[in-house]
N, C-alpha and C positions, 0 to 999 in steps of 0.2 A: 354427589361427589364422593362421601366417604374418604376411609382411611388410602395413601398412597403406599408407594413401597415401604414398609416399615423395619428394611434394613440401611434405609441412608439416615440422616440425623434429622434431615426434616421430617420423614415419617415418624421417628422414634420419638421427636418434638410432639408430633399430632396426636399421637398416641398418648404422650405423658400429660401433657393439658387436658385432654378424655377423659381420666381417669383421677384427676384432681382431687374432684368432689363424686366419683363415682367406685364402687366395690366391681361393678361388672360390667362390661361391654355394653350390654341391653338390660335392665329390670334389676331387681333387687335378688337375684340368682344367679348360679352359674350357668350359661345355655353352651350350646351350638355356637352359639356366636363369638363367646370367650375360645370353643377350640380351635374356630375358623381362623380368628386371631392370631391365637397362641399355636397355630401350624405355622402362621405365615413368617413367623420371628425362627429364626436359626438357635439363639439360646436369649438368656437375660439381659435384657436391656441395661446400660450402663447404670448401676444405681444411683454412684455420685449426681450424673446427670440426670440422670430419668426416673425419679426414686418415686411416682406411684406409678408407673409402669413395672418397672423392676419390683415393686410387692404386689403388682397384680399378676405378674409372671407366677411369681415362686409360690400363691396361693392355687393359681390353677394349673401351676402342674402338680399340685397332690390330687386333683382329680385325673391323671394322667391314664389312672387303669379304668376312669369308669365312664370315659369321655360319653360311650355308646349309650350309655342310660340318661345321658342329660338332654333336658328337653327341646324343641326347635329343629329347625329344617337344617339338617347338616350338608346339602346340596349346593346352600350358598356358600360365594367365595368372602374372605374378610373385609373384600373393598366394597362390599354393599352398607358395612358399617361406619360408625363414627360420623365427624361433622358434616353440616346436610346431609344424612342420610337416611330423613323420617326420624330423627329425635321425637318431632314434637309429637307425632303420628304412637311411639314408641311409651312416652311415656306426658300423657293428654293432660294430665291433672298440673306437673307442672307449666308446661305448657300456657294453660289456661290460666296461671296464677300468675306467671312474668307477664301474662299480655292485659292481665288486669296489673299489674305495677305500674305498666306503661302507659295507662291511661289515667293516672296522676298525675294531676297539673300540679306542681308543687309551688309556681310561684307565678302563674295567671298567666296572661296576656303583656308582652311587655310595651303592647301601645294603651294598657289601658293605665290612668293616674291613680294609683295606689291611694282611698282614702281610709279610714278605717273600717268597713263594711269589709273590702277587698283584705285587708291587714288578718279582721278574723278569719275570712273566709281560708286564706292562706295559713294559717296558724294551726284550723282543725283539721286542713289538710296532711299539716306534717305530722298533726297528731295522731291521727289513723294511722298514716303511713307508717309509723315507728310502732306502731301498735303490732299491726299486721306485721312486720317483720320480726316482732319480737316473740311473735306467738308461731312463727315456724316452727314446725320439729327439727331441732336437731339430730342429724346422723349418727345412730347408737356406733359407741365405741367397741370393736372387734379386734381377739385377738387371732391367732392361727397356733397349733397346739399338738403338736406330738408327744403321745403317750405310751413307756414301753408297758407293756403287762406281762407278769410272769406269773408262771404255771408254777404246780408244785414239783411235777415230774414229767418224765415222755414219756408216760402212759396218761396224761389231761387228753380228752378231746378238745383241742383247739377250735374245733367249726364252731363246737358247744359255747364254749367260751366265748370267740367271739359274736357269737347269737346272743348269750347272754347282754354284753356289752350294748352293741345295736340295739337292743330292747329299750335301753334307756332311751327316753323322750322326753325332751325338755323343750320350754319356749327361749328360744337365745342359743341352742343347740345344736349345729348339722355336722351331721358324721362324716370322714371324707373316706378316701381310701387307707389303703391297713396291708400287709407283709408280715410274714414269718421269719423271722431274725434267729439266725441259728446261737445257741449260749456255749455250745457243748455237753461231749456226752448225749447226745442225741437231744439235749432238750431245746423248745424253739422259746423265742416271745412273741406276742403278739404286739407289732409296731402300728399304733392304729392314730389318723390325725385328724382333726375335726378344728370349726369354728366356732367361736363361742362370745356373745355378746358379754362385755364385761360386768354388766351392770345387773344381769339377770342370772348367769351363773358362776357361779365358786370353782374353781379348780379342784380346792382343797377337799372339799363337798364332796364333787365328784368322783377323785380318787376314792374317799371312805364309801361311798356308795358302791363302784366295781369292787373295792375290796371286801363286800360284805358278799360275793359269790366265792365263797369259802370254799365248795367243792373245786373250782377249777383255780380261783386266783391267789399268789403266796402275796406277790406284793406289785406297785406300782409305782412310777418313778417317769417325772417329766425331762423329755428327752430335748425338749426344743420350745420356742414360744416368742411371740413375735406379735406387734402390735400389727392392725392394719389401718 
């Protein structure tokens, strides 16, 4: 079935319930599939109404300049995606864990006469049950993060710099797209935005970190920030 037009309210609905419990269209990355999407919408989905559509809008389009590098068949159109459309096929592990929930008899047969055999048996049932759900991973908390960085002068090589930047590698870290921001007097910043698991990296950190490439960077300063 997939996503419908996802410019009347019911598609923008389909869309926004998608997206609930999910960061991207397909898998835990941004693909082909997020720009197939994110072509088929004209601009941001209404936030008031649609508010993890509208943050999954405004996180992919800062990959807007680099849609060509992102992984997946970009021949498909967006209505291959979303509900029925090989979810389970998409991502097998869960899947495979709602059809093992579902095979929890939580409270037996209601033709058979409840003695105490049946009582325990039902008791250890909900025991596991609340076991197993309480031993799910929860969804690392993400924010979205624009960084200006400035040069000392307009003679910094900028590429350099921001090569330096990208060097950095961290777990809970993806780099997004980046711009030359003019300051004056010929000098640029470099406007670079990236995702960042909260729980695994420091902002603060970070900044003192880029700012220890003393040959290219004067200073740095958060331009933007935004839960997702």
């Amino acid at each position: 079935m997939g996503f419908a037009d996802l410019l009347t309210d019911a598609g923008a609905a389909t869309l926004n319930g998608w997206l609930t419990e999910r960061s991207y269209i397909v898998g835990n990355s941004p693909s082909q599939a997020d720009v197939a999407v994110y072509k088929a919408l004209t601009s941001s989905p209404n936030e008031e109404k649609y508010p993890h559509a509208a943050r999954w809008y405004k996180h992919i389009a800062t990959y807007e300049g680099d849609f060509a590098t992102l992984p997946g068949d970009a021949t498909k159109p967006y209505s291959v995606y979303g509900p029925e459309s090989g979810e389970a096929t998409l991502n097998p592990a869960k899947a495979a864990e709602e059809e093992e929930d579902d095979d929890v008899d939580l409270f037996g047969s209601d033709d058979e006469e409840e003695d105490e055999e049946a009582a325990r048996v039902r008791e250890e049932r909900l025991a596991e049950y609340r076991k197993k759900k309480e031993a799910k991973p929860k969804p690392a908390a993400k924010s979205i993060v624009t960084m200006d960085i400035k040069p000392w002068d307009d003679e910094t090589d900028m590429a350099a710099l921001e090569a330096a930047v990208r060097g950095i590698e961290k777990d809970g870290l993806v780099w997004g797209a980046s711009q030359l921001v003019p300051l004056g007097f010929g000098i640029k910043k470099l406007q670079i935005n990236m995702v960042v698991e909260d729980e695994k990296i420091g902002v603060s950190e970070l900044q003192e970190e880029i700012e220890e490439f003393e040959d290219y960077v004067q200073s740095t300063d958060i331009a933007a920030m935004q839960k997702l």
